[in-house]
C-alpha positions as CSV (number, residue, x, y, z in Angstrom):
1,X,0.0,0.0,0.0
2,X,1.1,3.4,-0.8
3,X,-0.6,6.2,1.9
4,X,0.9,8.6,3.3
5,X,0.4,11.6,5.3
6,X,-2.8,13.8,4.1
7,X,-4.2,11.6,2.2
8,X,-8.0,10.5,2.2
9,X,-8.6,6.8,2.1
10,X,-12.0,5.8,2.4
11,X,-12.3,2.3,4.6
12,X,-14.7,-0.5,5.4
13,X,-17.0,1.6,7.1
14,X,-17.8,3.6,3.8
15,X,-16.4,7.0,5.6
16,X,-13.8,8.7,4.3
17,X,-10.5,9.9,7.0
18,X,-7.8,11.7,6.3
19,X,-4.4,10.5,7.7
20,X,-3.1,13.1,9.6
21,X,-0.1,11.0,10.4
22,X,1.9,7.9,9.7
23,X,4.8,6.0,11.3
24,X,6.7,2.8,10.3
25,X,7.1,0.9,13.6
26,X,9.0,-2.5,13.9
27,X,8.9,-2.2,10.2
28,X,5.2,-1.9,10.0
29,X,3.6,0.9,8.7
30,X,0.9,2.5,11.5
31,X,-1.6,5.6,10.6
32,X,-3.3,7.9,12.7
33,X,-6.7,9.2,10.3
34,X,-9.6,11.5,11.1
35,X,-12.9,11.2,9.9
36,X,-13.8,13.8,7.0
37,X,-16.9,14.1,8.4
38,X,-16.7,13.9,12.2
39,X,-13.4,15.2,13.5
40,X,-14.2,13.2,17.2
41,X,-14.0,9.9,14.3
42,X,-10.1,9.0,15.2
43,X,-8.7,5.6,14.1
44,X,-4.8,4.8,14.7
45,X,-4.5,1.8,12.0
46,X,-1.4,-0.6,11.2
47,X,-0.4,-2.5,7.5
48,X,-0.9,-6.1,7.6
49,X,-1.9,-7.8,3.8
50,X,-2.5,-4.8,2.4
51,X,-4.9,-4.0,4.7
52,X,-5.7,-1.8,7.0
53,X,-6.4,-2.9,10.8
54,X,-7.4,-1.1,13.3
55,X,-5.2,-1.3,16.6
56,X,-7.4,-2.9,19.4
57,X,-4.2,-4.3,21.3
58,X,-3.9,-2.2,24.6
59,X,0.1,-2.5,24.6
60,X,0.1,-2.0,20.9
61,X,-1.4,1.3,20.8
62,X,0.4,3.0,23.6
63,X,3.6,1.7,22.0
64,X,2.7,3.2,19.0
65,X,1.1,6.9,20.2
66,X,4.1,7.3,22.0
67,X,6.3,6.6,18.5
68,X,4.0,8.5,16.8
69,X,4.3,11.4,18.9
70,X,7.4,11.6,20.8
71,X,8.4,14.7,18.5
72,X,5.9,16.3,18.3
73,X,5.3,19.2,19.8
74,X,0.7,18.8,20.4
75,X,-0.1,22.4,19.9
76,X,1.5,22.1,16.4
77,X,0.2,19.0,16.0
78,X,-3.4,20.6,16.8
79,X,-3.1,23.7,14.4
80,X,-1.8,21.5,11.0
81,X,-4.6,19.0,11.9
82,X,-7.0,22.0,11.8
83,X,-5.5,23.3,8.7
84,X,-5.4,20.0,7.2
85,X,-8.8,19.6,7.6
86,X,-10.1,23.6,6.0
87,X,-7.8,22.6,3.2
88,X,-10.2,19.3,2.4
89,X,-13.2,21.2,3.0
């Protein structure tokens, strides 16, 4: 699969989500996308079969929310999400 950040992928649930961010972790790649309709709609998803899975594994998602955000400074992170998602609009 070939996403990346600010694209709009459209999954199983027929809604369509921006990814706001992605990370490779233990060579896997793991998203973070918002819903383009619902910006409270926030998914963190990992690769597996050219799929996309959502991560339900506890230990799995902290590991990879702290990856995904240990640079990051949040009130950036806040601001480009909000101008990510006037830009779609």
């Amino acid at each position: 699969m070939n996403i990346d950040e600010r694209d709009l992928i459209t999954l199983s649930d027929n809604n369509t989500y921006l990814v706001a961010k992605k990370i490779n972790y233990n060579n896997v790649n793991c998203y973070l996308v918002v819903s383009t309709f619902d910006n409270t709609d926030i998914k963190y998803l990992y690769e597996k079969d050219n799929k996309l899975i959502e991560i339900e594994d506890e230990d799995l998602f902290e590991k990879v929310l702290v990856e995904m955000f240990k640079d990051t400074d949040i009130n950036k992170l806040i601001e480009r999400l909000r101008q990510m998602a006037t830009n779609q609009n």
